[in-house]
DSSP file (Angstrom, degrees, kcal/mol; ACC not computed):
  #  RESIDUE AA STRUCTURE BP1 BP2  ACC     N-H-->O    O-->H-N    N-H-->O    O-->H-N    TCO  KAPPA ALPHA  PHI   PSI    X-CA   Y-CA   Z-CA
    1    1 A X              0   0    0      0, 0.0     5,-0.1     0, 0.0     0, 0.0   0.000 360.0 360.0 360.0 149.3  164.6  102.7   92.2
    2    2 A X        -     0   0    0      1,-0.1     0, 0.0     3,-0.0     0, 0.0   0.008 360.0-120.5 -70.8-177.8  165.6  102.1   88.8
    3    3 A X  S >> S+     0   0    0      2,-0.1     4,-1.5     3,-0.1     3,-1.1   0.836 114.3  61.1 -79.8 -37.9  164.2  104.8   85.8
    4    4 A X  H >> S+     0   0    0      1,-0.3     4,-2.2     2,-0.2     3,-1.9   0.987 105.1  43.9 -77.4 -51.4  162.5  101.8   84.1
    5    5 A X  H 34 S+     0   0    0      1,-0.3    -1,-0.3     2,-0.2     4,-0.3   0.303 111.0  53.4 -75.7  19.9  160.2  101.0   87.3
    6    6 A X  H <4 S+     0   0    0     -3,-1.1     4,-0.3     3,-0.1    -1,-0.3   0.426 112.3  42.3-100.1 -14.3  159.4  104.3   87.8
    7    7 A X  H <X S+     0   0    0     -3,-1.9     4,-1.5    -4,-1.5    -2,-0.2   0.790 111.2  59.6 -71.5 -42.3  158.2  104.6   84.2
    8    8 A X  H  X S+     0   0    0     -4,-2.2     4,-1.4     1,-0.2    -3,-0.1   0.885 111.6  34.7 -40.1 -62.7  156.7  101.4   84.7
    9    9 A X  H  > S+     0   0    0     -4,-0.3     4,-0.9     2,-0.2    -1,-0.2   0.597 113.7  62.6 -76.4 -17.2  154.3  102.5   87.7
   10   10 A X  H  > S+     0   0    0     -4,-0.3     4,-0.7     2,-0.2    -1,-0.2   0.875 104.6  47.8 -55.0 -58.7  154.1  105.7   85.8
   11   11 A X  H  X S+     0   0    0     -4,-1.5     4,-0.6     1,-0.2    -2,-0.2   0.599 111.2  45.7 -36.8 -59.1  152.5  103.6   83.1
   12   12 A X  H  X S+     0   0    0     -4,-1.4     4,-1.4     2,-0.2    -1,-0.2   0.647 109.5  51.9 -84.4 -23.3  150.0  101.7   85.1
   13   13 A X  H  < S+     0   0    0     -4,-0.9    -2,-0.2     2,-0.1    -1,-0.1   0.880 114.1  47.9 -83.8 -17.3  148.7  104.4   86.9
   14   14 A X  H  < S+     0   0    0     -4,-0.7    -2,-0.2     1,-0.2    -3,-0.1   0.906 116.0  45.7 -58.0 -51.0  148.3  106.3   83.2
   15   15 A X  H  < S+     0   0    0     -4,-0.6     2,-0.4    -5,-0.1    -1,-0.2   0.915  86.1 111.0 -56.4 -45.3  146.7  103.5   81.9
   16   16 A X  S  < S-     0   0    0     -4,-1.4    -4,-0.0     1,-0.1     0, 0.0  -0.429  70.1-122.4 -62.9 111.2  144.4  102.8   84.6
   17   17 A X        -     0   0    0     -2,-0.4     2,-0.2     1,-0.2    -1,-0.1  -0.079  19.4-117.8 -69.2 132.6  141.0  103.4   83.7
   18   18 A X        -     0   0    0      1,-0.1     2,-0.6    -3,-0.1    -1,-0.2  -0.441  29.4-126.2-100.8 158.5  139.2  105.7   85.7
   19   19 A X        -     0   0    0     -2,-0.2    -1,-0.1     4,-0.0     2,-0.1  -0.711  30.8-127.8-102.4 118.5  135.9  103.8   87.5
   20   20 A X     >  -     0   0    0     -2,-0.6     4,-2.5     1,-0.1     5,-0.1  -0.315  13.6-123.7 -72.8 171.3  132.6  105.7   86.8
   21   21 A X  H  > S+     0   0    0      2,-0.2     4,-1.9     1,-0.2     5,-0.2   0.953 119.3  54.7 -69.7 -59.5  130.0  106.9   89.3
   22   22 A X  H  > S+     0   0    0      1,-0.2     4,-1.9     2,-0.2    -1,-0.2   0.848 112.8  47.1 -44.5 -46.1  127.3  104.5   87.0
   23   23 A X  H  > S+     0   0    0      2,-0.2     4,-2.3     1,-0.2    -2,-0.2   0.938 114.7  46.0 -76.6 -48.5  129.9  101.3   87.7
   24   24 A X  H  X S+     0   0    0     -4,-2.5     4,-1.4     1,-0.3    -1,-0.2   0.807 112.3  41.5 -73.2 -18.7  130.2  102.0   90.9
   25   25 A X  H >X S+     0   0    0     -4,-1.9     4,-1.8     2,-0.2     3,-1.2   0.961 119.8  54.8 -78.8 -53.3  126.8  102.5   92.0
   26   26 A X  H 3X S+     0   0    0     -4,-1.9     4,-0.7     1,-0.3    -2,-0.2   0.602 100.8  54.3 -69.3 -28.7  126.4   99.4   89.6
   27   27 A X  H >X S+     0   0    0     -4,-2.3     4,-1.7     2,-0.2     3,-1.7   0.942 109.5  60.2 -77.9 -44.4  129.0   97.2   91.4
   28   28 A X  H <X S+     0   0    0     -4,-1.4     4,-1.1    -3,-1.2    -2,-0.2   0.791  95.7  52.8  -5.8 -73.5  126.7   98.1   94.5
   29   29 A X  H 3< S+     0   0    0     -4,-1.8    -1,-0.3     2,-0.2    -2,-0.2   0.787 100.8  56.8 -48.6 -38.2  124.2   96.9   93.6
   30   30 A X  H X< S+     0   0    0     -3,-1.7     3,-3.0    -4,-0.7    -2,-0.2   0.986 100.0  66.0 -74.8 -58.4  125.4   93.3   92.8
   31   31 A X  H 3< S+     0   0    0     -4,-1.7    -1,-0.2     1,-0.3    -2,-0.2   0.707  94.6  54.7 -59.7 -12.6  126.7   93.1   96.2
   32   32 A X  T 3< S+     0   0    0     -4,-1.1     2,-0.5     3,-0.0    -1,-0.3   0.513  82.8 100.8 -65.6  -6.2  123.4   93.2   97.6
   33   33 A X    <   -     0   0    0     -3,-3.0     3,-0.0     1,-0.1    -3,-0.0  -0.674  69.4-146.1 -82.2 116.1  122.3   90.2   95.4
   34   34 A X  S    S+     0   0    0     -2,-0.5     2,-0.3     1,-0.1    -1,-0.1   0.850  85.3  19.8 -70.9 -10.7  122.4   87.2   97.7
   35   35 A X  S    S-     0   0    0     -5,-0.1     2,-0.2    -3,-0.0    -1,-0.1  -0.994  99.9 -90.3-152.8 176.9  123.4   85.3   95.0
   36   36 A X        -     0   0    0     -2,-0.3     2,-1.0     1,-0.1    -2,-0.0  -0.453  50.8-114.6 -84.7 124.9  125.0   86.0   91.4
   37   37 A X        +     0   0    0     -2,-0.2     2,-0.2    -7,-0.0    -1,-0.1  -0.667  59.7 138.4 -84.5 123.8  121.9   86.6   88.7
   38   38 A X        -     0   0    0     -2,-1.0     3,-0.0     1,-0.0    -3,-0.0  -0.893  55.3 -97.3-140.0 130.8  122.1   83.8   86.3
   39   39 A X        -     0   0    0     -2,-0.2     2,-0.3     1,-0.1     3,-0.1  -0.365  36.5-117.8 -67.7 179.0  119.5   81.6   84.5
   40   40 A X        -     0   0    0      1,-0.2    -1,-0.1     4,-0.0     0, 0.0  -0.614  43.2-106.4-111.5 154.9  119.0   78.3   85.9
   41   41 A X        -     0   0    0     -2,-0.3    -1,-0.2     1,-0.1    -3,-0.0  -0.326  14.8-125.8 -74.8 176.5  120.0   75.9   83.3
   42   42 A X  S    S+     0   0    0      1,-0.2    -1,-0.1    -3,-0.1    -2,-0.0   0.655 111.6  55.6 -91.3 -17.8  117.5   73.9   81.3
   43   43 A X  S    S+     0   0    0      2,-0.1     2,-0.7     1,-0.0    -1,-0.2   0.801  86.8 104.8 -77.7 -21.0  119.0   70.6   82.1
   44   44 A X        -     0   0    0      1,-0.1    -4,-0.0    -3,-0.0    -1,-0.0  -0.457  62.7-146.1 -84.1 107.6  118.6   71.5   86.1
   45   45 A X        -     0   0    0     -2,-0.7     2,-0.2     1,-0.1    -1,-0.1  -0.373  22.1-116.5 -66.1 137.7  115.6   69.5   87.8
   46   46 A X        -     0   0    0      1,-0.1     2,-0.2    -2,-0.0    -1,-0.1  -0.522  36.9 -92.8 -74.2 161.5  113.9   71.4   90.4
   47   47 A X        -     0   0    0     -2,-0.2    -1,-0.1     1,-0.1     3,-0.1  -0.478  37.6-105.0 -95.4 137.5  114.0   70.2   93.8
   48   48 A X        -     0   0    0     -2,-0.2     2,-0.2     1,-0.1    -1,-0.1  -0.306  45.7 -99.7 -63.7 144.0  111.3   67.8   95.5
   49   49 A X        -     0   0    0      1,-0.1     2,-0.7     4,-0.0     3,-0.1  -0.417  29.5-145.9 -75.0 140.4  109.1   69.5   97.9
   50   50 A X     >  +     0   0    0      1,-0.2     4,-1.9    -2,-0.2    -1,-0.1  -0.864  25.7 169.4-115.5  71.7  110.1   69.0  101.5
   51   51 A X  H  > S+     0   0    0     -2,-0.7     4,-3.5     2,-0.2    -1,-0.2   0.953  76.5  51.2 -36.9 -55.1  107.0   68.9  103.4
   52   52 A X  H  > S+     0   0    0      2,-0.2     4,-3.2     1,-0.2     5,-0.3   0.931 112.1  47.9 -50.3 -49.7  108.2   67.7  106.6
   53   53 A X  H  > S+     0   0    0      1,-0.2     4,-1.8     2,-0.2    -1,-0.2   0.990 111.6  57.6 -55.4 -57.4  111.0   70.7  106.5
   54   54 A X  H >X S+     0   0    0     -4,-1.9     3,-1.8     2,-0.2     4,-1.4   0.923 115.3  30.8 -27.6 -73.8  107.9   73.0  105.5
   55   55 A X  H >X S+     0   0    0     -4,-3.5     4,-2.0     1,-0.3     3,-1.2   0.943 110.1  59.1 -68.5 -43.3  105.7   72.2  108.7
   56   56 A X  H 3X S+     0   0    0     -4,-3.2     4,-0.8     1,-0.2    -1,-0.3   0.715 115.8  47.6 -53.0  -7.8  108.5   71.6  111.4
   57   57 A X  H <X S+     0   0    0     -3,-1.8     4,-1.4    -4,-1.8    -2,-0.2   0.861 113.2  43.1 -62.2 -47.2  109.2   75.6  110.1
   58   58 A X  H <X S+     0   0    0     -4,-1.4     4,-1.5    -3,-1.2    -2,-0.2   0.599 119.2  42.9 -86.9 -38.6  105.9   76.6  110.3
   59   59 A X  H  X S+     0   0    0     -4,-2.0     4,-1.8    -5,-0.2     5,-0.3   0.892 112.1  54.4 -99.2 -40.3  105.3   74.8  113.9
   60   60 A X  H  X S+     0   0    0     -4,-0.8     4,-1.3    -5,-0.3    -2,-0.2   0.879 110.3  47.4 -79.5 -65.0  108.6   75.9  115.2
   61   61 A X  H  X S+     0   0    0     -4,-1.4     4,-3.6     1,-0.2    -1,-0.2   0.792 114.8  44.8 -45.0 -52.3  107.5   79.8  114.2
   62   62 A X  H  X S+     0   0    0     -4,-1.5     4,-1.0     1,-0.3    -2,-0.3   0.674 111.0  50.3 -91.6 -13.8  103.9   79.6  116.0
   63   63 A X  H  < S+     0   0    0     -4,-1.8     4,-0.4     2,-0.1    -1,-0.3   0.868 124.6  35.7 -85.5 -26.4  105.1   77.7  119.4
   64   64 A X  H  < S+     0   0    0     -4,-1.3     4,-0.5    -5,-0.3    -2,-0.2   0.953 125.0  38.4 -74.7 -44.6  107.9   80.8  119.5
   65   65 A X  H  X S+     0   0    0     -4,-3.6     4,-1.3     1,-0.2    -3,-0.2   0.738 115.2  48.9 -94.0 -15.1  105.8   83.6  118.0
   66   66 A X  H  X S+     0   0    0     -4,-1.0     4,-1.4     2,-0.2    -1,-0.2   0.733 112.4  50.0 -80.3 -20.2  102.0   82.9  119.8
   67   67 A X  H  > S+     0   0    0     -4,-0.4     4,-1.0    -5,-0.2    -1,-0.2   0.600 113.7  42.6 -94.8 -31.3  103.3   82.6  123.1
   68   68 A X  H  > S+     0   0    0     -4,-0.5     4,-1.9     2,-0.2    -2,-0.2   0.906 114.8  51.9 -98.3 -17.2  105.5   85.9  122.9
   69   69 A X  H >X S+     0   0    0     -4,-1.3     3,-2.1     2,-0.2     4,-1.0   0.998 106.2  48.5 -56.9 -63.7  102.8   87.8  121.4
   70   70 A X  H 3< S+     0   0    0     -4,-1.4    -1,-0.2     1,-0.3    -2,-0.2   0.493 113.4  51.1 -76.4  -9.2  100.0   87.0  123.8
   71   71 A X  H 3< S+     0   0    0     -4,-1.0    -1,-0.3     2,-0.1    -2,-0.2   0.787 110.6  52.3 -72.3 -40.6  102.6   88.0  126.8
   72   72 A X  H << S+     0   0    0     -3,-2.1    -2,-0.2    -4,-1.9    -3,-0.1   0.760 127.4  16.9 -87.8 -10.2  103.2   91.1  124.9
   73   73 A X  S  < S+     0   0    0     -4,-1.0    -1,-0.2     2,-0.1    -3,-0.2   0.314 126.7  51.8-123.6  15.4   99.4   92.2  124.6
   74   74 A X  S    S+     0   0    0     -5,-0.4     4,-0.5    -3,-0.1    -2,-0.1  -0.059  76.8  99.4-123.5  23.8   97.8   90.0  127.3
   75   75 A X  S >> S+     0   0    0     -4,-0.2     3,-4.8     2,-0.2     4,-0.5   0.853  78.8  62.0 -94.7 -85.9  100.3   91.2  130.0
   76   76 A X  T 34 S+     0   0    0      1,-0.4    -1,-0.1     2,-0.2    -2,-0.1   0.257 108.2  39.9 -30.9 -41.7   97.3   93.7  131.1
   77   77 A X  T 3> S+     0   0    0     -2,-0.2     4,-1.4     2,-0.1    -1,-0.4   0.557 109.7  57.0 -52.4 -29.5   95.1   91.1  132.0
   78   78 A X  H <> S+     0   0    0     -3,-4.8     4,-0.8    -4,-0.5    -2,-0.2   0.864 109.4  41.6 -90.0  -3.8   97.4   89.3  133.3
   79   79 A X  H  < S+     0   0    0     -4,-0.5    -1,-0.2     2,-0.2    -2,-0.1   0.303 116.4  55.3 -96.8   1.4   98.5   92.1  136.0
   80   80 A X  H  >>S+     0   0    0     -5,-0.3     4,-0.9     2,-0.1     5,-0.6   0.899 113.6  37.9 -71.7 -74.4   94.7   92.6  136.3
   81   81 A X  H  <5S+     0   0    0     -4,-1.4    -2,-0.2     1,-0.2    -3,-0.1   0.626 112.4  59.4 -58.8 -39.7   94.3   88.8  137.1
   82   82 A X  T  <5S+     0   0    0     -4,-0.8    -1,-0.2     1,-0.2    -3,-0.1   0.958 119.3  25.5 -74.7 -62.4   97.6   88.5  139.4
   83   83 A X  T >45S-     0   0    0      1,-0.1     3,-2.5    -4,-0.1    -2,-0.2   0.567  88.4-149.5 -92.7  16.4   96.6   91.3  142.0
   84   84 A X  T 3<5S-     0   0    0     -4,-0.9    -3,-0.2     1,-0.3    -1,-0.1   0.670  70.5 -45.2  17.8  55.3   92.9   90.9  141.6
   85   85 A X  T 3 <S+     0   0    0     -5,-0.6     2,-1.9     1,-0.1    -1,-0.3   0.053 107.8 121.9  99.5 -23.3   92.2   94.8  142.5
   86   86 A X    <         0   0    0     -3,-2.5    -1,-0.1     1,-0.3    -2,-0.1  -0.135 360.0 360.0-105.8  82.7   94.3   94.8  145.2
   87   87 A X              0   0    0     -2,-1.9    -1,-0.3     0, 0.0    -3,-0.1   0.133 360.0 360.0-107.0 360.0   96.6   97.4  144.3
């Protein structure tokens, strides 16, 4: 390697600013953000309410989530019910 690109890299690593403990926790942090905080502009309409999306959400959740609850705390009655005593 020449003298001048070793002076060069010499240079940039002199130069290079050392990253604080405060930035770094601070870059952290943003990458938890799911999205970059910004205001919303003033020109930017908010978005029409989507019933339909709302309930088929809502209906979706309770035919998945009533059905697996009442197996996971009604399975004692129902192994009551199944051998009816005769265990």
């Amino acid at each position: 390697m020449s003298a001048s690109v070793l002076t060069r890299a010499a240079a940039k690593t002199v130069a290079r600013r050392p990253v604080s403990f405060v930035t770094q926790i601070r870059s952290m942090g943003r990458a938890f953000e799911h999205a970059p905080y910004e205001r919303i502009p003033v020109t930017a309409k908010p978005a029409a309410p989507d019933y339909v999306k709302e309930v088929t959400f809502v209906l979706g959740k309770i035919v998945t989530y009533v059905p697996a609850f009442g197996l996971l705390l009604g399975w004692p009655a129902l192994a009551k019910w199944a051998v009816d005593g005769h265990v």
